[in-house]
C-alpha positions as CSV (number, residue, x, y, z in Angstrom):
1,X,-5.1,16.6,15.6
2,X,-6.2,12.8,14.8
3,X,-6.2,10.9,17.6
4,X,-6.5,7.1,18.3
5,X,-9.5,5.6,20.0
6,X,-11.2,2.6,20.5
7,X,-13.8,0.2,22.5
8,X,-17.8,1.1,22.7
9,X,-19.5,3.3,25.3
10,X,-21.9,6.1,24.6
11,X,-19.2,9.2,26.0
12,X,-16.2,6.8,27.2
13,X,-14.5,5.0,25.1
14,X,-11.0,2.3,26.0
15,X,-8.5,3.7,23.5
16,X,-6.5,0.1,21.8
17,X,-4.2,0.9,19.2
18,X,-1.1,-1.8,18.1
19,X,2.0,0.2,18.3
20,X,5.7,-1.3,16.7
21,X,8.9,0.1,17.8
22,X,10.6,2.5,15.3
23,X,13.7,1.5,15.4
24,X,13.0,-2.7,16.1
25,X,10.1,-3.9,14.3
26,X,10.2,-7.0,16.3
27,X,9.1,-5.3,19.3
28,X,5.0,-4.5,19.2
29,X,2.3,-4.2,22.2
30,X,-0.9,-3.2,22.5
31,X,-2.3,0.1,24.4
32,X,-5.9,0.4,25.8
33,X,-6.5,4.1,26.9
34,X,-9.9,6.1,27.9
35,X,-11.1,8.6,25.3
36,X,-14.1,11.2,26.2
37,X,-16.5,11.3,23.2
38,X,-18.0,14.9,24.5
39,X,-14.4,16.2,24.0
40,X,-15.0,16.2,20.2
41,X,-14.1,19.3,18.7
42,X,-16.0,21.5,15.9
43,X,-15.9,20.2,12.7
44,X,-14.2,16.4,13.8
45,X,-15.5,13.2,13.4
46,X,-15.0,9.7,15.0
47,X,-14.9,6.5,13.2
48,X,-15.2,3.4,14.3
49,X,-12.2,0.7,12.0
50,X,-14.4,-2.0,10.9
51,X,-11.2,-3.6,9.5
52,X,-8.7,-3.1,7.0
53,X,-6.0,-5.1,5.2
54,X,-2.9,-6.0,6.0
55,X,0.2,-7.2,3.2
56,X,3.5,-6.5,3.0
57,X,3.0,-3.0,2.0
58,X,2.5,-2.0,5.2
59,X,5.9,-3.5,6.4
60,X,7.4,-1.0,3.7
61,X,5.3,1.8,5.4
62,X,6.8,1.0,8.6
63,X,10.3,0.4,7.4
64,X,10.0,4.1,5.8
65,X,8.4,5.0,8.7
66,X,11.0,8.1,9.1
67,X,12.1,8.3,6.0
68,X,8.7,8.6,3.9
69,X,7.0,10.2,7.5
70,X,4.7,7.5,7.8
71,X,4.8,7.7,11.8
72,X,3.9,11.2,10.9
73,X,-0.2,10.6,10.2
74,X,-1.3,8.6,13.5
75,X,1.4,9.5,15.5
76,X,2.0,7.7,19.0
77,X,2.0,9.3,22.5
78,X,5.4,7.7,23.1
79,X,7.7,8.9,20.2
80,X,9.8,5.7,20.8
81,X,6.8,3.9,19.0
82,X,4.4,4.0,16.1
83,X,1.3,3.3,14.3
84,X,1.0,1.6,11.0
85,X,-1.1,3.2,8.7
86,X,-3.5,0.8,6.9
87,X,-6.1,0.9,4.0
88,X,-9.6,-0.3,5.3
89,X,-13.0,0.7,5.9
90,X,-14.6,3.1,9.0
91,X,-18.0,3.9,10.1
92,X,-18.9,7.2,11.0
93,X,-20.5,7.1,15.1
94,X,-20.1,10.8,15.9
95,X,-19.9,13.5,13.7
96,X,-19.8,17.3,14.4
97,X,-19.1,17.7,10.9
98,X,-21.9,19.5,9.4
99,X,-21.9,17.4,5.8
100,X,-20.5,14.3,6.7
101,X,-23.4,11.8,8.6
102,X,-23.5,9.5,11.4
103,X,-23.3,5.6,9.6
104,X,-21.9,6.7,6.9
105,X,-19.1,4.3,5.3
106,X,-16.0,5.7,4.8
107,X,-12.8,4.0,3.0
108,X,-9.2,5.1,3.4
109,X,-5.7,5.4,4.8
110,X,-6.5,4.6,8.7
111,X,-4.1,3.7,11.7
112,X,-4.3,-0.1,13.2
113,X,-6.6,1.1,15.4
114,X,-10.1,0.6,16.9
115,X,-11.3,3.8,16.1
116,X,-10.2,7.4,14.6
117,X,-10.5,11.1,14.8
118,X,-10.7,13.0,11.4
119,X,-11.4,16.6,10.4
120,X,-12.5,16.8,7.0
121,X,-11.4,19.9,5.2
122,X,-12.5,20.0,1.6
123,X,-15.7,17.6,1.3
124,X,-17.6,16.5,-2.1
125,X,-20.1,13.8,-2.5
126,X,-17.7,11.2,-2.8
127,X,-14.3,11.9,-0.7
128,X,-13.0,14.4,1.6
129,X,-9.4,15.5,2.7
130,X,-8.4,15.1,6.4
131,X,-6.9,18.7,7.5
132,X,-5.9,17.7,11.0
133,X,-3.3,20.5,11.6
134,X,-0.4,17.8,12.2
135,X,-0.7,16.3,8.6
136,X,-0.1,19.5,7.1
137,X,2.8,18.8,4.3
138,X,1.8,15.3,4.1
139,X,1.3,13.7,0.8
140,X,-2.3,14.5,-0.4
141,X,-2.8,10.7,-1.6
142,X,-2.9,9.8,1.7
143,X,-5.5,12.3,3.3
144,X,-8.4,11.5,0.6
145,X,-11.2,9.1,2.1
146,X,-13.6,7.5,0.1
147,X,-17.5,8.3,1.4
148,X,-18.9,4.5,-0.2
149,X,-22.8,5.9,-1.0
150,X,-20.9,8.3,-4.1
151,X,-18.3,5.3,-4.8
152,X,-20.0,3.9,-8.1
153,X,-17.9,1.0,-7.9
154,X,-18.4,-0.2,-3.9
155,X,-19.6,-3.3,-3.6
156,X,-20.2,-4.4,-0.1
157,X,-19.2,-8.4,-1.0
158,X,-16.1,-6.6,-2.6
159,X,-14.8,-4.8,0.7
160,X,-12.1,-7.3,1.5
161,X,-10.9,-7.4,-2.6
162,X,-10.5,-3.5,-2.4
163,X,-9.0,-3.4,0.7
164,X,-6.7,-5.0,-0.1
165,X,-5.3,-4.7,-3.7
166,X,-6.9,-0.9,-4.8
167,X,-4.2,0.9,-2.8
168,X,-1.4,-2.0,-3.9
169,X,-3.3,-1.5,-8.0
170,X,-3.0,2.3,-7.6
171,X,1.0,1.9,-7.2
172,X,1.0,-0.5,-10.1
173,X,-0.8,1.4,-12.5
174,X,1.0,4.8,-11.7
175,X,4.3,2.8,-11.9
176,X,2.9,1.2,-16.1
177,X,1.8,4.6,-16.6
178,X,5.5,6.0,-16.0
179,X,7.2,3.7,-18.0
180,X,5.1,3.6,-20.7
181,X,5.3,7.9,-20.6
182,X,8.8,7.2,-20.8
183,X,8.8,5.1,-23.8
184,X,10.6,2.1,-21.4
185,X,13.7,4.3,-21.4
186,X,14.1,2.3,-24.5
187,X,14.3,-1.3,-23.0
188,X,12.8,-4.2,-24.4
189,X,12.3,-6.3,-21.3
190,X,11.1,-5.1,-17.6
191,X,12.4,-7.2,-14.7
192,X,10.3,-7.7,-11.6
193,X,11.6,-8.8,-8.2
194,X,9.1,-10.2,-5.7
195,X,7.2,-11.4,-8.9
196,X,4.5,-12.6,-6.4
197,X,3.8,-9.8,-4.3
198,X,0.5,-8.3,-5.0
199,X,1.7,-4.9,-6.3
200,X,4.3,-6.7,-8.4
201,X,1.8,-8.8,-10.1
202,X,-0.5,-6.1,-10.4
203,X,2.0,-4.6,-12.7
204,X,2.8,-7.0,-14.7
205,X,-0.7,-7.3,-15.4
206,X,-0.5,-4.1,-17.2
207,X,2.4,-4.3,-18.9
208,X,1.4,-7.6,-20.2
209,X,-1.8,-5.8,-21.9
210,X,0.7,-3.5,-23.4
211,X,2.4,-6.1,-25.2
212,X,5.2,-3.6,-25.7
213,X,7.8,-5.4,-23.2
214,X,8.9,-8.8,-22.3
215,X,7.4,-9.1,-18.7
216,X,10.1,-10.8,-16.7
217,X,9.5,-12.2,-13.1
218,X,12.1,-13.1,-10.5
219,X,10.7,-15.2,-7.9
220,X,11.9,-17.7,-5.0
221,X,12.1,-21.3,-5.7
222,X,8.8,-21.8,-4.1
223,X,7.1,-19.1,-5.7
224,X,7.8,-20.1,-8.9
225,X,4.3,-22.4,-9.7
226,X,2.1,-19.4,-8.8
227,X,3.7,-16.6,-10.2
228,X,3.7,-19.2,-14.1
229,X,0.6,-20.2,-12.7
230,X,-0.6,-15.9,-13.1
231,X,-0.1,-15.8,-17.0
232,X,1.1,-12.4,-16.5
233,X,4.4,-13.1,-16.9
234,X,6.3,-13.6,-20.2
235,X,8.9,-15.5,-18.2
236,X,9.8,-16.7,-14.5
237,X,12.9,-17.1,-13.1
238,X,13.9,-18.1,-9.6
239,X,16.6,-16.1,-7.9
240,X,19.6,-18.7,-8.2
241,X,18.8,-18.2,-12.2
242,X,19.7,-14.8,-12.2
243,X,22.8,-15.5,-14.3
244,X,20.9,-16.6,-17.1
245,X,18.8,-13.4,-17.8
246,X,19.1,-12.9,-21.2
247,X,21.5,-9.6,-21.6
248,X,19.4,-7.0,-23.5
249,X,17.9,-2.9,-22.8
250,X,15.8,-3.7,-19.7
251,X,14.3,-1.9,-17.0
252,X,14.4,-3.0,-13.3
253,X,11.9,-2.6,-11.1
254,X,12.6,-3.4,-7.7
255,X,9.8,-5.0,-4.9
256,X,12.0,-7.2,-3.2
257,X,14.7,-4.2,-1.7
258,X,17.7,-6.7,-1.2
259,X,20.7,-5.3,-2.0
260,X,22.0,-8.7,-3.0
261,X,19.2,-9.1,-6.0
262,X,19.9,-5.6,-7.3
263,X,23.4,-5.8,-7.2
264,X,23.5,-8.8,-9.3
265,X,21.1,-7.2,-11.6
266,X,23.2,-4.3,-12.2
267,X,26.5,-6.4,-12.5
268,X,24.6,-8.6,-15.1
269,X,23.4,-5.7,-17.3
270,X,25.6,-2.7,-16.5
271,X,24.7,-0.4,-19.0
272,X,21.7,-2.3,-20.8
273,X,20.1,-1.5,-17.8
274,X,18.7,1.6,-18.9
275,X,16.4,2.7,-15.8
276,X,16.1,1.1,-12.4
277,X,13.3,1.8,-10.1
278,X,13.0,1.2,-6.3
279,X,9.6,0.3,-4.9
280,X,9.4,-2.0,-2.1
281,X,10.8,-3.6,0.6
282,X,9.8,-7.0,0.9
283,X,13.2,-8.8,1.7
284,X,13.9,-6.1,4.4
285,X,16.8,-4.8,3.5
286,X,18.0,-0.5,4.2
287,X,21.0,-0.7,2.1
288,X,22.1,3.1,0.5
289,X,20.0,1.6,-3.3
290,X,22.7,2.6,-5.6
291,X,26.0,3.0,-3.9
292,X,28.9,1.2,-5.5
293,X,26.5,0.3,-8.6
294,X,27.2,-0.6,-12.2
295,X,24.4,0.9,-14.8
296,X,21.9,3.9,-13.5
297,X,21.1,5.3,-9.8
298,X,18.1,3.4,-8.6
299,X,15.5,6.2,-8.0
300,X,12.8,5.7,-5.8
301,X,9.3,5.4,-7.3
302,X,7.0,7.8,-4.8
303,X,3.3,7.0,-6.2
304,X,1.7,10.2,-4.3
305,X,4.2,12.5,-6.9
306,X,2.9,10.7,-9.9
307,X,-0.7,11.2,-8.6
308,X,-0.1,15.1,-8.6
309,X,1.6,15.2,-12.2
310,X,-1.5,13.0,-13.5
311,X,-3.8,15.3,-11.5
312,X,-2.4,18.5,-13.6
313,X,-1.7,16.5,-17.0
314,X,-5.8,14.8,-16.9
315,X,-7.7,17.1,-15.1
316,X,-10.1,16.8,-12.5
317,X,-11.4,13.7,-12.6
318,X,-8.8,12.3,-15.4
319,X,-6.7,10.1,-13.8
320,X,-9.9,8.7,-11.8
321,X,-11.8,7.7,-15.0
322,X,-8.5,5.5,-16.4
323,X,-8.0,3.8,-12.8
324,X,-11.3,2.8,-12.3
325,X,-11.5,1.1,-15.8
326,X,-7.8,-0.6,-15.2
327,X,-9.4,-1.5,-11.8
328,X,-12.6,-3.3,-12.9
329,X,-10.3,-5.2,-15.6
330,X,-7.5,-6.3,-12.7
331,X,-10.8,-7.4,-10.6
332,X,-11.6,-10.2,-12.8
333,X,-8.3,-11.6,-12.7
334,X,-7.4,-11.4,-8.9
335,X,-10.6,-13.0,-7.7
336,X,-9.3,-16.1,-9.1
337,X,-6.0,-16.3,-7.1
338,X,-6.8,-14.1,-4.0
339,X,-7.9,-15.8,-0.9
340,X,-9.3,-13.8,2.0
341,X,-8.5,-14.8,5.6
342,X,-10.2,-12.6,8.6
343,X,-8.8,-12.1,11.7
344,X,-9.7,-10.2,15.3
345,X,-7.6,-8.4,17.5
346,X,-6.2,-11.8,18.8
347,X,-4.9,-12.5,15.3
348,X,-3.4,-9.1,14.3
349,X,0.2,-10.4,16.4
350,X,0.5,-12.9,14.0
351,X,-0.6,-11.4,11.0
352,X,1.8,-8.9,12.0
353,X,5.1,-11.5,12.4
354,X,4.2,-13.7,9.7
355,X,4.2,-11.2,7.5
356,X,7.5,-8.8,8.6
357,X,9.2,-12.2,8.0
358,X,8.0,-12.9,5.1
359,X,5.8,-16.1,5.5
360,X,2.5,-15.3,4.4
361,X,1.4,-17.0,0.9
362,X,1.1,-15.2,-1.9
363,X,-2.2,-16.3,-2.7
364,X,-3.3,-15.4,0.6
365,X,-5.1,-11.6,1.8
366,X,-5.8,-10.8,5.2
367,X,-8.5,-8.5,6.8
368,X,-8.1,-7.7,10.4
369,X,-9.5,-5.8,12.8
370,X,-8.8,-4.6,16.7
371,X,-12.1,-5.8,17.8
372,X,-12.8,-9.2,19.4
Protein backbone atom coordinates (compact mmCIF):
# COMPACT_ATOMS: atom_id res chain seq x y z
CA UNK A 1 0.00 0.00 0.00
CA UNK A 2 1.30 3.68 -0.94
CA UNK A 3 2.03 5.47 1.88
CA UNK A 4 2.89 9.16 2.52
CA UNK A 5 6.26 10.32 3.67
CA UNK A 6 8.40 13.06 3.90
CA UNK A 7 11.60 15.14 5.36
CA UNK A 8 15.43 13.78 4.90
CA UNK A 9 17.32 11.39 7.04
CA UNK A 10 19.25 8.28 5.94
CA UNK A 11 16.48 5.52 7.72
CA UNK A 12 13.99 8.21 9.51
CA UNK A 13 12.19 10.25 7.79
CA UNK A 14 9.26 13.24 9.28
CA UNK A 15 6.18 12.23 7.30
CA UNK A 16 4.33 16.00 6.05
CA UNK A 17 1.48 15.57 3.95
CA UNK A 18 -1.42 18.59 3.43
CA UNK A 19 -4.63 16.99 4.18
CA UNK A 20 -8.33 18.94 3.28
CA UNK A 21 -11.41 17.82 4.95
CA UNK A 22 -13.83 15.68 2.79
CA UNK A 23 -16.69 17.02 3.49
CA UNK A 24 -15.45 21.05 4.09
CA UNK A 25 -12.86 22.03 1.79
CA UNK A 26 -12.18 25.01 3.77
CA UNK A 27 -10.78 23.15 6.50
CA UNK A 28 -6.84 21.88 5.71
CA UNK A 29 -3.72 21.19 8.08
CA UNK A 30 -0.66 19.86 7.77
CA UNK A 31 0.63 16.42 9.35
CA UNK A 32 4.39 15.66 10.10
CA UNK A 33 4.82 11.87 11.03
CA UNK A 34 8.06 9.50 11.37
CA UNK A 35 8.50 6.97 8.55
CA UNK A 36 11.32 4.01 8.82
CA UNK A 37 13.10 3.79 5.46
CA UNK A 38 14.34 -0.02 6.38
CA UNK A 39 10.69 -0.85 6.55
CA UNK A 40 10.50 -0.85 2.71
CA UNK A 41 9.02 -3.80 1.39
CA UNK A 42 10.15 -6.10 -1.74
CA UNK A 43 9.59 -4.60 -4.88
CA UNK A 44 8.58 -0.75 -3.41
CA UNK A 45 10.11 2.29 -4.05
CA UNK A 46 10.37 5.77 -2.27
CA UNK A 47 10.20 9.02 -4.04
CA UNK A 48 11.06 12.08 -2.94
CA UNK A 49 8.04 15.11 -4.65
CA UNK A 50 10.26 17.66 -6.10
CA UNK A 51 7.08 19.60 -6.88
CA UNK A 52 4.11 19.42 -8.84
CA UNK A 53 1.37 21.83 -10.12
CA UNK A 54 -1.42 23.04 -8.74
CA UNK A 55 -4.75 24.56 -10.88
CA UNK A 56 -8.17 24.30 -10.47
CA UNK A 57 -8.21 20.80 -11.66
CA UNK A 58 -7.28 19.61 -8.56
CA UNK A 59 -10.17 21.48 -6.77
CA UNK A 60 -12.42 19.21 -9.17
CA UNK A 61 -10.36 16.19 -7.90
CA UNK A 62 -11.21 16.96 -4.51
CA UNK A 63 -14.78 18.01 -5.05
CA UNK A 64 -15.20 14.34 -6.70
CA UNK A 65 -13.16 13.14 -4.12
CA UNK A 66 -15.95 10.39 -3.30
CA UNK A 67 -17.68 10.38 -6.15
CA UNK A 68 -14.72 9.82 -8.87
CA UNK A 69 -12.61 7.90 -5.68
CA UNK A 70 -10.01 10.39 -5.78
CA UNK A 71 -9.35 10.01 -1.75
CA UNK A 72 -9.03 6.44 -2.94
CA UNK A 73 -5.11 6.68 -4.27
CA UNK A 74 -3.24 8.39 -1.26
CA UNK A 75 -5.61 7.76 1.25
CA UNK A 76 -5.36 9.46 4.76
CA UNK A 77 -4.86 7.74 8.20
CA UNK A 78 -7.95 9.75 9.46
CA UNK A 79 -10.86 8.83 6.94
CA UNK A 80 -12.39 12.27 7.96
CA UNK A 81 -9.66 13.74 5.70
CA UNK A 82 -7.76 13.53 2.44
CA UNK A 83 -5.05 13.98 0.12
CA UNK A 84 -5.18 15.67 -3.16
CA UNK A 85 -3.71 14.00 -5.90
CA UNK A 86 -1.42 16.17 -8.08
CA UNK A 87 0.57 15.82 -11.34
CA UNK A 88 4.43 16.61 -10.68
CA UNK A 89 7.69 15.29 -10.77
CA UNK A 90 9.58 12.56 -8.05
CA UNK A 91 13.02 11.40 -7.61
CA UNK A 92 13.70 8.03 -6.98
CA UNK A 93 15.98 7.78 -3.16
CA UNK A 94 15.34 4.16 -2.40
CA UNK A 95 14.45 1.50 -4.49
CA UNK A 96 14.06 -2.21 -3.85
CA UNK A 97 12.67 -2.49 -7.21
CA UNK A 98 14.96 -4.49 -9.23
CA UNK A 99 14.53 -2.27 -12.69
CA UNK A 100 13.71 0.92 -11.52
CA UNK A 101 17.09 3.07 -10.14
CA UNK A 102 17.98 5.25 -7.39
CA UNK A 103 17.93 9.15 -9.06
CA UNK A 104 15.91 8.33 -11.54
CA UNK A 105 13.13 11.02 -12.53
CA UNK A 106 9.89 10.05 -12.42
CA UNK A 107 6.64 12.12 -13.65
CA UNK A 108 3.05 11.39 -12.57
CA UNK A 109 -0.13 11.44 -10.54
CA UNK A 110 1.45 11.97 -6.88
CA UNK A 111 -0.25 13.07 -3.45
CA UNK A 112 0.58 16.73 -1.98
CA UNK A 113 3.19 15.27 -0.24
CA UNK A 114 6.84 15.30 0.56
CA UNK A 115 7.53 12.00 -0.46
CA UNK A 116 5.80 8.67 -1.77
CA UNK A 117 5.74 4.92 -1.71
CA UNK A 118 5.07 3.12 -5.09
CA UNK A 119 5.24 -0.55 -6.21
CA UNK A 120 5.63 -0.68 -9.80
CA UNK A 121 3.88 -3.60 -11.37
CA UNK A 122 4.27 -3.71 -15.12
CA UNK A 123 7.66 -1.63 -16.04
CA UNK A 124 8.95 -0.64 -19.70
CA UNK A 125 11.65 1.72 -20.51
CA UNK A 126 9.53 4.59 -20.30
CA UNK A 127 6.58 4.23 -17.61
CA UNK A 128 5.45 1.75 -15.14
CA UNK A 129 1.98 1.04 -13.40
CA UNK A 130 1.70 1.40 -9.63
CA UNK A 131 0.01 -2.06 -8.34
CA UNK A 132 -0.16 -1.01 -4.67
CA UNK A 133 -2.95 -3.54 -3.67
CA UNK A 134 -5.31 -0.59 -2.48
CA UNK A 135 -5.56 1.01 -6.05
CA UNK A 136 -6.77 -2.08 -7.45
CA UNK A 137 -10.06 -0.93 -9.64
CA UNK A 138 -8.72 2.35 -9.97
CA UNK A 139 -8.58 4.07 -13.29
CA UNK A 140 -5.40 2.87 -15.18
CA UNK A 141 -4.68 6.64 -16.37
CA UNK A 142 -3.89 7.44 -13.13
CA UNK A 143 -1.43 4.64 -12.13
CA UNK A 144 1.05 5.18 -15.22
CA UNK A 145 4.33 7.19 -14.27
CA UNK A 146 6.51 8.64 -16.69
CA UNK A 147 10.46 7.36 -16.07
CA UNK A 148 11.97 11.02 -17.88
CA UNK A 149 15.44 9.22 -19.38
CA UNK A 150 12.74 7.16 -22.17
CA UNK A 151 10.40 10.47 -22.36
CA UNK A 152 11.69 11.78 -25.84
CA UNK A 153 9.99 14.93 -25.24
CA UNK A 154 11.29 15.88 -21.41
CA UNK A 155 12.90 18.86 -21.32
CA UNK A 156 14.23 19.75 -17.93
CA UNK A 157 13.51 23.88 -18.56
CA UNK A 158 10.04 22.47 -19.61
CA UNK A 159 9.15 20.68 -16.15
CA UNK A 160 6.94 23.47 -14.84
CA UNK A 161 5.03 23.82 -18.65
CA UNK A 162 4.19 19.97 -18.46
CA UNK A 163 3.31 19.95 -15.06
CA UNK A 164 1.09 21.84 -15.44
CA UNK A 165 -0.97 21.73 -18.76
CA UNK A 166 -0.05 17.89 -20.18
CA UNK A 167 -2.51 16.29 -17.68
CA UNK A 168 -5.06 19.48 -18.26
CA UNK A 169 -4.06 18.95 -22.62
CA UNK A 170 -4.72 15.14 -22.19
CA UNK A 171 -8.44 15.98 -21.09
CA UNK A 172 -8.77 18.51 -23.90
CA UNK A 173 -7.65 16.50 -26.61
CA UNK A 174 -9.64 13.31 -25.53
CA UNK A 175 -12.67 15.62 -25.16
CA UNK A 176 -11.83 17.22 -29.46
CA UNK A 177 -11.22 13.74 -30.21
CA UNK A 178 -14.90 12.64 -28.96
CA UNK A 179 -16.64 15.18 -30.58
CA UNK A 180 -15.07 15.13 -33.60
CA UNK A 181 -15.76 10.89 -33.56
CA UNK A 182 -19.13 12.03 -33.08
CA UNK A 183 -19.43 14.20 -36.03
CA UNK A 184 -20.49 17.28 -33.27
CA UNK A 185 -23.70 15.40 -32.71
CA UNK A 186 -24.41 17.59 -35.66
CA UNK A 187 -23.95 21.16 -34.11
CA UNK A 188 -22.45 23.87 -35.71
CA UNK A 189 -21.14 25.82 -32.76
CA UNK A 190 -19.47 24.41 -29.42
CA UNK A 191 -19.91 26.51 -26.26
CA UNK A 192 -17.29 26.65 -23.63
CA UNK A 193 -17.84 27.81 -20.04
CA UNK A 194 -14.80 28.84 -17.96
CA UNK A 195 -13.34 29.88 -21.42
CA UNK A 196 -10.15 30.76 -19.49
CA UNK A 197 -9.41 27.84 -17.61
CA UNK A 198 -6.47 26.02 -18.91
CA UNK A 199 -8.24 22.81 -19.95
CA UNK A 200 -10.96 24.89 -21.56
CA UNK A 201 -8.60 26.78 -23.69
CA UNK A 202 -6.73 23.85 -24.38
CA UNK A 203 -9.77 22.70 -26.28
CA UNK A 204 -10.58 25.24 -28.00
CA UNK A 205 -7.30 25.18 -29.37
CA UNK A 206 -8.19 22.09 -31.10
CA UNK A 207 -11.26 22.64 -32.23
CA UNK A 208 -10.17 25.88 -33.72
CA UNK A 209 -7.50 23.86 -36.01
CA UNK A 210 -10.50 21.85 -37.02
CA UNK A 211 -12.22 24.70 -38.42
CA UNK A 212 -15.36 22.56 -38.44
CA UNK A 213 -17.20 24.50 -35.51
CA UNK A 214 -17.77 27.93 -34.38
CA UNK A 215 -15.61 28.02 -31.06
CA UNK A 216 -17.66 29.91 -28.58
CA UNK A 217 -16.28 31.09 -25.17
CA UNK A 218 -18.21 32.15 -22.07
CA UNK A 219 -16.19 34.04 -19.75
CA UNK A 220 -16.49 36.54 -16.65
CA UNK A 221 -16.48 40.16 -17.29
CA UNK A 222 -12.92 40.24 -16.27
CA UNK A 223 -11.84 37.46 -18.25
CA UNK A 224 -13.01 38.62 -21.21
CA UNK A 225 -9.45 40.57 -22.67
CA UNK A 226 -7.43 37.37 -22.18
CA UNK A 227 -9.60 34.79 -23.33
CA UNK A 228 -10.02 37.53 -27.08
CA UNK A 229 -6.65 38.11 -26.34
CA UNK A 230 -6.03 33.68 -26.96
CA UNK A 231 -7.20 33.75 -30.69
CA UNK A 232 -8.61 30.53 -30.05
CA UNK A 233 -11.84 31.56 -29.87
CA UNK A 234 -14.22 32.38 -32.69
CA UNK A 235 -16.25 34.44 -30.27
CA UNK A 236 -16.36 35.64 -26.46
CA UNK A 237 -19.07 36.37 -24.43
CA UNK A 238 -19.24 37.37 -20.85
CA UNK A 239 -21.85 35.56 -18.72
CA UNK A 240 -24.58 38.47 -18.40
CA UNK A 241 -24.58 38.07 -22.53
CA UNK A 242 -25.85 34.72 -22.41
CA UNK A 243 -29.15 35.89 -23.84
CA UNK A 244 -27.63 36.87 -26.96
CA UNK A 245 -26.03 33.42 -28.06
CA UNK A 246 -27.03 33.10 -31.39
CA UNK A 247 -29.79 30.05 -31.38
CA UNK A 248 -28.40 27.34 -33.64
CA UNK A 249 -27.31 23.05 -33.22
CA UNK A 250 -24.58 23.51 -30.57
CA UNK A 251 -22.85 21.50 -28.21
CA UNK A 252 -22.10 22.50 -24.57
CA UNK A 253 -19.29 21.80 -22.84
CA UNK A 254 -19.31 22.49 -19.36
CA UNK A 255 -15.88 23.76 -17.15
CA UNK A 256 -17.53 26.11 -15.04
CA UNK A 257 -20.16 23.37 -13.09
CA UNK A 258 -22.77 26.11 -12.01
CA UNK A 259 -25.99 25.08 -12.27
CA UNK A 260 -27.00 28.66 -13.00
CA UNK A 261 -24.78 28.83 -16.46
CA UNK A 262 -26.11 25.44 -17.62
CA UNK A 263 -29.47 26.08 -16.86
CA UNK A 264 -29.67 29.12 -18.88
CA UNK A 265 -27.94 27.33 -21.65
CA UNK A 266 -30.38 24.67 -21.81
CA UNK A 267 -33.42 27.15 -21.56
CA UNK A 268 -31.83 29.26 -24.40
CA UNK A 269 -31.37 26.29 -26.83
CA UNK A 270 -33.65 23.52 -25.67
CA UNK A 271 -33.54 21.18 -28.26
CA UNK A 272 -30.72 22.85 -30.60
CA UNK A 273 -28.64 21.71 -27.99
CA UNK A 274 -27.85 18.57 -29.35
CA UNK A 275 -25.15 17.17 -26.76
CA UNK A 276 -24.09 18.57 -23.42
CA UNK A 277 -20.97 17.46 -21.68
CA UNK A 278 -19.96 17.98 -18.02
CA UNK A 279 -16.26 18.43 -17.24
CA UNK A 280 -15.37 20.59 -14.48
CA UNK A 281 -15.98 22.25 -11.59
CA UNK A 282 -14.57 25.54 -11.43
CA UNK A 283 -17.61 27.65 -9.98
CA UNK A 284 -18.11 24.95 -7.22
CA UNK A 285 -21.23 23.98 -7.61
CA UNK A 286 -22.70 19.85 -6.77
CA UNK A 287 -26.04 20.47 -8.24
CA UNK A 288 -27.82 16.85 -9.70
CA UNK A 289 -26.27 18.23 -13.75
CA UNK A 290 -29.43 17.55 -15.56
CA UNK A 291 -32.43 17.51 -13.28
CA UNK A 292 -35.32 19.64 -14.27
CA UNK A 293 -33.43 20.39 -17.76
CA UNK A 294 -34.67 21.45 -21.17
CA UNK A 295 -32.64 19.77 -24.20
CA UNK A 296 -30.23 16.49 -23.52
CA UNK A 297 -29.00 14.81 -20.02
CA UNK A 298 -25.57 16.33 -19.38
CA UNK A 299 -23.30 13.26 -19.26
CA UNK A 300 -20.13 13.43 -17.63
CA UNK A 301 -16.99 13.44 -19.74
CA UNK A 302 -14.59 10.73 -17.66
CA UNK A 303 -11.13 11.13 -19.71
CA UNK A 304 -9.54 7.75 -18.26
CA UNK A 305 -12.76 5.75 -20.31
CA UNK A 306 -11.77 7.54 -23.49
CA UNK A 307 -8.12 6.58 -22.85
CA UNK A 308 -9.15 2.80 -22.84
CA UNK A 309 -11.42 2.96 -26.03
CA UNK A 310 -8.42 4.90 -27.83
CA UNK A 311 -6.03 2.27 -26.36
CA UNK A 312 -8.18 -0.63 -28.18
CA UNK A 313 -9.19 1.54 -31.37
CA UNK A 314 -5.04 2.72 -31.99
CA UNK A 315 -3.06 0.16 -30.63
CA UNK A 316 -0.25 0.22 -28.51
CA UNK A 317 1.34 3.10 -28.86
CA UNK A 318 -1.48 4.86 -31.04
CA UNK A 319 -3.04 7.25 -29.14
CA UNK A 320 0.59 8.19 -27.68
CA UNK A 321 1.99 9.09 -31.22
CA UNK A 322 -1.23 11.69 -31.93
CA UNK A 323 -0.90 13.32 -28.27
CA UNK A 324 2.47 13.95 -28.40
CA UNK A 325 2.24 15.69 -31.83
CA UNK A 326 -1.04 17.76 -30.56
CA UNK A 327 1.22 18.44 -27.46
CA UNK A 328 4.38 19.92 -29.18
CA UNK A 329 1.85 22.10 -31.30
CA UNK A 330 -0.21 23.46 -27.96
CA UNK A 331 3.44 24.10 -26.47
CA UNK A 332 4.18 26.86 -28.79
CA UNK A 333 1.14 28.60 -28.07
CA UNK A 334 0.94 28.38 -24.19
CA UNK A 335 4.46 29.57 -23.49
CA UNK A 336 3.26 32.86 -24.65
CA UNK A 337 0.44 33.32 -22.07
CA UNK A 338 1.47 30.96 -19.22
CA UNK A 339 3.35 32.47 -16.31
CA UNK A 340 5.04 30.17 -13.70
CA UNK A 341 4.99 31.11 -10.08
CA UNK A 342 6.92 28.69 -7.47
CA UNK A 343 6.11 28.28 -4.19
CA UNK A 344 7.42 26.16 -0.77
CA UNK A 345 5.52 24.48 1.77
CA UNK A 346 4.78 28.04 3.30
CA UNK A 347 2.95 28.90 0.15
CA UNK A 348 0.90 25.80 -0.65
CA UNK A 349 -2.07 27.41 2.10
CA UNK A 350 -2.48 29.94 -0.17
CA UNK A 351 -2.08 28.49 -3.37
CA UNK A 352 -4.61 26.16 -1.91
CA UNK A 353 -7.41 29.10 -0.93
CA UNK A 354 -6.81 31.26 -3.67
CA UNK A 355 -7.52 28.85 -5.88
CA UNK A 356 -10.81 26.78 -4.27
CA UNK A 357 -12.19 30.43 -4.49
CA UNK A 358 -11.47 31.06 -7.53
CA UNK A 359 -8.83 33.95 -7.53
CA UNK A 360 -5.95 32.85 -9.18
CA UNK A 361 -5.32 34.58 -12.79
CA UNK A 362 -5.74 32.80 -15.68
CA UNK A 363 -2.50 33.61 -17.01
CA UNK A 364 -0.90 32.43 -14.05
CA UNK A 365 0.60 28.47 -13.23
CA UNK A 366 1.79 27.47 -10.02
CA UNK A 367 4.45 24.88 -8.98
CA UNK A 368 4.69 23.98 -5.39
CA UNK A 369 6.28 21.87 -3.27
CA UNK A 370 6.15 20.67 0.71
CA UNK A 371 9.73 21.41 1.21
CA UNK A 372 11.06 24.66 2.66
Amino acid sequence: MSQILTAAAKNDLAIRSFLVRRDDLRQTQFIDAPFDQNSLQPGQILLKVDSFAFTANNITYAELGERMAYWKFYPAADPAWGIIPVWGFAEVIASHHATIAVDERIFGFLPMASHVVLQPGKVSDDAFTDASPHRTGLPAAYQRYGRVTGDPDYAPDFEAMQSLLRPLFITSFLIDDFLADEGFFGAKAVILSSASSKTAFALAHELHKRKAVTVIGLTSAGNRAFVEGLGCYDRVMTYDAMAELPRQPAVYVDFAGSADIRRAIHERFADDLKYSCAVGLSHREMNPPGKGLPGPKPVFFFAPDRIVKRNKDWGPGGLDLRLVAAWRDFMRTAKGWLKVQSGSRRDVEAVYRATLEGRVKPHEGHILSLWD
